[in-house]
C-alpha positions, 0 to 999 in steps of 0.5 A, a space after each residue: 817087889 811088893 814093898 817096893 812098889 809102896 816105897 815108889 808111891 810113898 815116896 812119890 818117885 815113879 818109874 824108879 828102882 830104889 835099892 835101899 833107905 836109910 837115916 842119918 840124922 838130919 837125912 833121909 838116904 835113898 838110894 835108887 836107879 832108872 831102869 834100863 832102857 834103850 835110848 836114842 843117841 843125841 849126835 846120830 839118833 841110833 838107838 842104844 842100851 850099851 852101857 859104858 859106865 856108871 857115876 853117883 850123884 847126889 841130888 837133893 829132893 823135898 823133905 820128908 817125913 821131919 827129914 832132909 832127903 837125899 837121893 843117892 843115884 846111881 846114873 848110868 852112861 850110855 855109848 852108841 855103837 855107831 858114832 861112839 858118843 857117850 851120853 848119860 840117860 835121862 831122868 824125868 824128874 833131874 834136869 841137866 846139870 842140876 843137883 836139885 830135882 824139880 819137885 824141890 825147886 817148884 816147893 821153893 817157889 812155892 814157899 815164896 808164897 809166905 812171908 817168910 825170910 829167903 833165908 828161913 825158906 832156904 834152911 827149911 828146903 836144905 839149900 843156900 841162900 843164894 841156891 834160893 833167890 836163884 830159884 825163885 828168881 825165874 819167877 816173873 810177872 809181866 806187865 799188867 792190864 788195865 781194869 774199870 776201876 784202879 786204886 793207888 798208894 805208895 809204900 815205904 819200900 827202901 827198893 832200888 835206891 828208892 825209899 817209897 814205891 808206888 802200888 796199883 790195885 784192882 779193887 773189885 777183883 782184890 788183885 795187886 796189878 802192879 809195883 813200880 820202882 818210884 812213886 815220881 810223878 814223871 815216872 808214872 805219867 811215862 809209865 801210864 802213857 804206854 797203856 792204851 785201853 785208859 778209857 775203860 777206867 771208870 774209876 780211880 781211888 786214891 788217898 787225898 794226894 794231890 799229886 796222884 789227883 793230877 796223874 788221874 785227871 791227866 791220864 784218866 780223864 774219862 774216870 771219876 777220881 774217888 777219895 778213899 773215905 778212911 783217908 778223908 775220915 782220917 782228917 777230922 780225927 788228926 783235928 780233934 786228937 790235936 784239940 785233945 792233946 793241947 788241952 790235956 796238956 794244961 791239966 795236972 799229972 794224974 789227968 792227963 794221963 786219964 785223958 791219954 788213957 781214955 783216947 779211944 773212949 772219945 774217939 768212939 762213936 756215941 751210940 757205940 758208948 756203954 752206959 758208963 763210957 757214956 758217964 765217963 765221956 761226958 765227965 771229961 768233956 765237962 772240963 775243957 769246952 774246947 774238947 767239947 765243941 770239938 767232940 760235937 765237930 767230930 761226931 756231926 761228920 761220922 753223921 756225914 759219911 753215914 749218907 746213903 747217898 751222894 745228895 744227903 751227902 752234899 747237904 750234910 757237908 754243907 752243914 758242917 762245914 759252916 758249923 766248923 766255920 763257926 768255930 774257927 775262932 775256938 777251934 784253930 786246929 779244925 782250919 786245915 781239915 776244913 780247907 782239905 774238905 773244901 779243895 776235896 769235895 767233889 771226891 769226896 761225894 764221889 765215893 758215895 756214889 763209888 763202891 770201891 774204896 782203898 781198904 784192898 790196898 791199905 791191907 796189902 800194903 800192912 802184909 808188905 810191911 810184915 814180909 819186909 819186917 821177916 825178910 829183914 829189907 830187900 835191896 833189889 826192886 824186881 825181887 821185892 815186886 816179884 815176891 809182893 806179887 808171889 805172895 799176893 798171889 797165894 
């Protein structure tokens, strides 16, 4: 009875009497029973203990120790006396009609929590694959509430007959608010009209998209639009990487692949530079003069996003703009950064004065990818939203 009642707590099986353990490779077979009690009669509600027969039942319970575990009961059917139905007894960890006890499902949908494969996870808990995404698919997140600040993106999803999908964050409390099918400008002006609360959004984050400006201004119109400050960095790096490689391009075989190679060396900060990174640097820029003014173009604008405010930033912007003015004759490539920085501005002193930006976002959207990558694509959308909340939520 001892070594009983150490297997029970073992084992995690309460109120149980196992009669016997055994291997079988891959299984662990346990064989138990329910104690016998009286129970109430679910058509009269007499109570008996009059028991009319007995059946095995196979259910699959949690792994453990290496092993897949099975657990052989032996159920009991129970017949009233007064009216003669015949019923089984219960079994506080098997619901009705299942063959999988409740532990083992809520460690499926625990396990959704990973990105891993829905097949991986259903190998690993011993079911099928469809057993799985069933399970799982009682899992459900309702539609969210609005918070005081509000970050947008979309993401190359291929859900729904859809290829991008739109996501919504909060960037101060590093939640993921929702997933919706479309990133469709009609679709989400219909989806941000059901929310009522819009005015206590005090700021909206997004990624120089022109399309999500005029959703903000629209919907949010009491909300400062904020350009997220990667995104508007991002714009002078795309203008001098093209400098580079055109230039790069005129040189022979050998330099050029140097220049290709030593990307990241011009792209670095200058007060980043080691003493002969510094040597190197300034040995490439002495041979194109194009790739000179605009490494000076690049790094005057690192100086701008270095304001601590919203007024140093303003004159500092300034400045540079009229220095890429300056060169628009050299520096071709410069003219559509400096027309995005033009039509932008005001969002991009915004984010001086904002302390939220999109980097949340940009790393739930990277964890996506993997999830995708893992789970080989998934097809269907409230599937794919759940799981990216599931996960997001672990």
């Amino acid at each position: 009875m001892l070594y009983e009642n150490y297997t029970e707590e073992l084992l995690g099986l309460k109120d149980v009497i196992i009669t016997n353990i055994k291997r079988s490779d891959p299984y662990c077979i346990i064989n138990l029973e329910m104690p016998r009690k009286v129970h109430v009669c679910p058509a009269c509600g007499c109570e008996t203990d009059r028991i009319h027969d007995y059946r095995m039942q196979t259910v699959k319970d949690i792994s453990a120790f290496g092993k897949h575990t099975l657990l052989h009961l032996r159920k009991r059917r129970y017949s009233c006396p007064e009216c003669g139905k015949h019923f089984y007894e219960e079994i506080p960890f098997l619901p009705r009609y299942h063959r999988l006890t409740n532990r083992l499902s809520a460690w499926i949908i625990s396990e959704f929590q990973n990105v891993h494969s829905m097949s991986d996870i259903a190998k690993r808990n011993n079911v099928s694959g469809s057993t799985a995404a069933r399970i799982f698919d009682h899992v459900s997140y309702p539609s969210p509430s609005l918070t005081e600040a509000l970050s947008f993106d979309e993401f190359r999803g291929n859900a729904g007959g859809e290829k991008f999908q739109f996501i919504m964050t909060d960037p101060y409390g590093h939640k993921v608010l929702d997933i919706l099918p479309t990133r469709k400008i009609d679709d989400l002006y219909g989806y941000f009209d059901q929310f009522k609360n819009r005015d206590k959004v005090k700021y909206v984050i997004i990624d120089m998209n022109k399309d999500y400006r005029r959703l903000a201004h629209s919907c949010f119109p009491h909300a400062t639009l904020v350009a997220d400050k990667y995104h508007v960095v991002r714009q002078v790096i795309w203008a001098f990487e093209k400098v580079r490689k055109h230039e790069q391009q005129k040189f022979g075989d050998s330099r050029r692949k140097y220049f290709k190679r030593s990307r990241k060396l011009l792209l670095k900060r200058p007060e980043n530079l080691e003493e002969i990174e510094k040597d190197q640097v300034a040995a490439m820029l002495s041979v194109s003069e194009r790739l000179r003014y605009a490494y000076v173009l690049k790094n005057e604008f690192f100086k701008v996003m270095d304001s601590t405010d919203r007024y140093e930033a303003r004159k500092k912007l300034g400045v540079w703009c009229m220095m890429a003015q300056g060169y628009r004759n050299e520096l071709p490539e410069f003219i559509a950064c400096f027309n995005t920085y033009t039509n932008w501005q005001k969002e991009i002193l915004n984010s001086f004065n904002c302390p939220y930006t999109n980097g949340y976002t940009e790393g739930v959207n990277n964890k996506i990818k993997v999830l995708k990558r893992n789970a080989f694509g998934v097809r269907n959308f409230e599937r794919f939203r759940n799981r990216i909340l599931h996960v997001m939520t672990a």
